[in-house]
N, C-alpha and C positions, 0 to 999 in steps of 0.2 A: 363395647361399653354401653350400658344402660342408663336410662336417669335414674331408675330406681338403686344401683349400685353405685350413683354417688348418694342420694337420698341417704341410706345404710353406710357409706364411707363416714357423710358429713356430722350423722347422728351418732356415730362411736364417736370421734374425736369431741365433740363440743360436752357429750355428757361426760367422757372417758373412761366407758368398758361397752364391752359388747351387751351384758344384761340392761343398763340404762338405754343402750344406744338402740336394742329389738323394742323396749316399751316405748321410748319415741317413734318408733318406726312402726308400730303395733304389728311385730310379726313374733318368729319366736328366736328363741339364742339361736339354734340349729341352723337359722335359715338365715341369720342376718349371720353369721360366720360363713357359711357356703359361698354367699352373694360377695362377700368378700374375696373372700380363698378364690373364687373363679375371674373378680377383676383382678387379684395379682397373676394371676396363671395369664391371664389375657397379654396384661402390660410388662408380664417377665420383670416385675421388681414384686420387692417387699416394698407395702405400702406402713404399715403400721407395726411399733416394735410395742410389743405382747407379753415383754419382759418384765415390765414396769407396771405402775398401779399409780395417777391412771395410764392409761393405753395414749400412747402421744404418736405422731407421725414419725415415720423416717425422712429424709432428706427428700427422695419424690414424694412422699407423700404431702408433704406438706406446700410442697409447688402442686400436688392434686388437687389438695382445699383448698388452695387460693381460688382457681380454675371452676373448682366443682359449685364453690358458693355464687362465683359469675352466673354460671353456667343455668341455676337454681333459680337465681333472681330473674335473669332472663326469660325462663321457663315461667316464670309465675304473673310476670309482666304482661308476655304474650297473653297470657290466660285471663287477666284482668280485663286487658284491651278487647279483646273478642267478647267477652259477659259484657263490658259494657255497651258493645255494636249489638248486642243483642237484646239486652237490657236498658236502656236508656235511661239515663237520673233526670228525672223527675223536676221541674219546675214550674209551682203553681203561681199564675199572674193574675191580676186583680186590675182591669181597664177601667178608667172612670169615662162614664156614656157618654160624657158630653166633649169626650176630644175627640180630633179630627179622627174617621174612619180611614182615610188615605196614607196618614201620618202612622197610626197603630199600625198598618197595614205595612207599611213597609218596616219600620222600625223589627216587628215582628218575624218577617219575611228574611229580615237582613241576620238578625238573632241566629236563625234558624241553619240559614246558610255557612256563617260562620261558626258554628257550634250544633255541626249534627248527633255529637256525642247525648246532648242534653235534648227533652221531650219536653214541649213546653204544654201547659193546662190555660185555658183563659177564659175568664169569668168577667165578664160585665156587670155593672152595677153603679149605685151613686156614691157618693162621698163615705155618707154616712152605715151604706150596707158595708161598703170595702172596709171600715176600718173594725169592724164587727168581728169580719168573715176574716181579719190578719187576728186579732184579738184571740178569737177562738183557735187559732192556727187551723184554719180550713184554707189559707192561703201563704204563700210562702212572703209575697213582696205584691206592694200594690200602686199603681201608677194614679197618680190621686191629685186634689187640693190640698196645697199644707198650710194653707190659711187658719191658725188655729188647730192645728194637730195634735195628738196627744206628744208627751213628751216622753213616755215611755219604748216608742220606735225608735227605730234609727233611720235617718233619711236624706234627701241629697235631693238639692235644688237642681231642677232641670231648666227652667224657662219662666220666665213673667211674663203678663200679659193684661193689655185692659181688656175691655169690650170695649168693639167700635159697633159703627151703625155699617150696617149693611143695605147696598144702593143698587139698582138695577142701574145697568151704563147709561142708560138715557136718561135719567131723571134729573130733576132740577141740582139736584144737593151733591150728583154724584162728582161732582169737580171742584169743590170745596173743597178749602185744606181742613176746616173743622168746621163744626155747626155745633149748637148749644140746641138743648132740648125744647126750649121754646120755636124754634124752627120743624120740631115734628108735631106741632097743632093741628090735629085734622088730617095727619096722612094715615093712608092706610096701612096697619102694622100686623105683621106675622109674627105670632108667641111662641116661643120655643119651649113648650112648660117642662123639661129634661132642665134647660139652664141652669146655673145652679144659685146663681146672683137671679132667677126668676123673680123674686120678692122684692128682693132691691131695686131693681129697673123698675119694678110696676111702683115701688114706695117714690122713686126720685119724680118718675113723668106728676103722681098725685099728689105729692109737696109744693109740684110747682102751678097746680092746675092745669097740667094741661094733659088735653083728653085725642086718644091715638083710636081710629077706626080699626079695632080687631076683624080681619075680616079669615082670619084662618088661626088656629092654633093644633100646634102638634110636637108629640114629642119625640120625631125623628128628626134631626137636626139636617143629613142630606137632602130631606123635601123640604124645608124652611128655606135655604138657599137656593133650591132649581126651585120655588116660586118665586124667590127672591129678584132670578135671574130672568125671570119671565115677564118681568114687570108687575105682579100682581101686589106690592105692597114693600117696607122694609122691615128689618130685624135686626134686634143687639143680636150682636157673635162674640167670641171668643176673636182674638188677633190672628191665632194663629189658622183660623178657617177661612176657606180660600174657596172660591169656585169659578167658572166663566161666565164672562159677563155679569158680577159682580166686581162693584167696588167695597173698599173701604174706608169708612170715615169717621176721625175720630171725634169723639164727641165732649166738646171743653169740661160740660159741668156735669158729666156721668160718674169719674171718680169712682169705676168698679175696677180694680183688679185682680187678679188672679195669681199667684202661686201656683206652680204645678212642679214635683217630682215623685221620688219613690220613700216608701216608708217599707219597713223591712223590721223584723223580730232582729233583737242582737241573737240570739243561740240560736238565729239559721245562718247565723254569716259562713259562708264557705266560697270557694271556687268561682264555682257555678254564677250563684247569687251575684259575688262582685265583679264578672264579666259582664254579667245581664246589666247592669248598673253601668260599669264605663262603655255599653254600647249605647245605652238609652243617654248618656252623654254626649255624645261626640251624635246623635242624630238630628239631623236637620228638621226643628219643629216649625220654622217660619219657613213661608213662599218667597 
């Protein structure tokens, strides 16, 4: 027995004649009759009674179709699974630069692990470029600020967060439970100009007068913290950034924070999409 002779069994009975059943089959009468005639001769029954109009099973035959449509779907399945090990779907991600590199890093790593079927794409950018780059659909789902987001996405909260100050372990401030901005008069401060609240912190320090020695500015956020770590100055961060021999310290009258999840096209919703969503859930974005 053949698959192609159930193929040709399954295609007579569903249209019901052998003329319908060769054009679904695209062969010809001649041959989809043969392929027949030779699985009865095989299995020693009549499968199809030929009497009638249309063409119906006989008693084995129709415990045949049950079998042969198993058997069919099964066949097609496997074939699916393999295009897709082959193939991989596709998912475009959209990182906003200014979250932790450690945090993307695993989140993505763990993505990946769990769902080797899916190929992921990942694009860096800022707030403002990611919600562009989903807009135009050059991106599928983007891991963003929803502070203010269109309302036209669909999205899902992942985390809040303020900004703290960030302390080298030895310095004065670094064992405070909190300082207010007039405590950073005259220290030496590292700009993170990526930030994204960058404006804000610089509008809150000059509202209050008071004036911070910029003595670095850059917009990698990992060298902001291992200067930070070195002693050479501090910096707002994000909550959820973390490094050694840095502390954290929040700061009473900064009043920045943050929003962060995913924003997504409603007509890419599928599968794919909302795994990548209850992974980016369930991962650990604070230290």
């Amino acid at each position: 027995m053949e698959l192609y002779q159930i193929r040709h069994f399954v295609a007579i009975i569903e249209t019901g004649s052998f003329t319908k059943g060769a054009q679904r089959a695209a062969v010809s009468q001649p041959a989809i009759s043969a392929s027949i005639a030779r699985l009865e001769a095989e299995l020693d029954v009549k499968l199809l009674d030929r009497r009638r109009a249309p063409v119906v099973p006989t008693a084995a035959g129709a415990h045949l179709l049950e079998t042969g449509k198993a058997i069919l779907n099964a066949c097609n399945k496997v074939k699916a699974d393999l295009k897709a090990i082959r193939t991989p779907r596709l998912l475009r991600i959209g990182i906003l630069q200014s979250l932790s590199s450690r945090h993307v890093s695993g989140l993505l790593s763990g993505f990946r692990r769990a769902n080797p079927h899916v190929a992921i794409e990942v694009f860096d950018g800022s707030s403002e470029q990611l919600s562009a780059f989903l807009e135009e659909q050059q991106l599928d789902s983007i891991l963003t600020i929803l502070n203010g987001a269109p309302s036209t996405f669909a999205s899902l909260v992942l985390f809040k967060e303020p900004y703290v100050l960030a302390v080298p372990e030895e310095h004065k401030l670094a064992h405070r439970k909190s300082v207010s901005l007039a405590d950073l008069h005259d220290e030496p401060f590292i700009l993170r100009t990526r930030c994204d609240f960058y404006h804000d912190s610089t509008k809150a320090l000059a509202a209050r007068g008071i004036k911070v020695r910029v003595i670095y500015q850059t917009d990698q956020d990992d060298r902001a913290l291992a200067l930070v770590a070195a002693g050479l100055g501090l910096a707002f961060v994000p909550a959820h950034f973390g490094a050694p021999l840095v502390r954290q310290v929040p700061v009473d009258d900064l009043g920045l924070v943050r929003e962060v999840g995913l924003l997504w096209r409603h007509e890419r919703e599928d599968d794919d999409l909302a795994e990548f969503a209850k992974f980016a859930g369930r991962h650990l974005w604070t230290d």
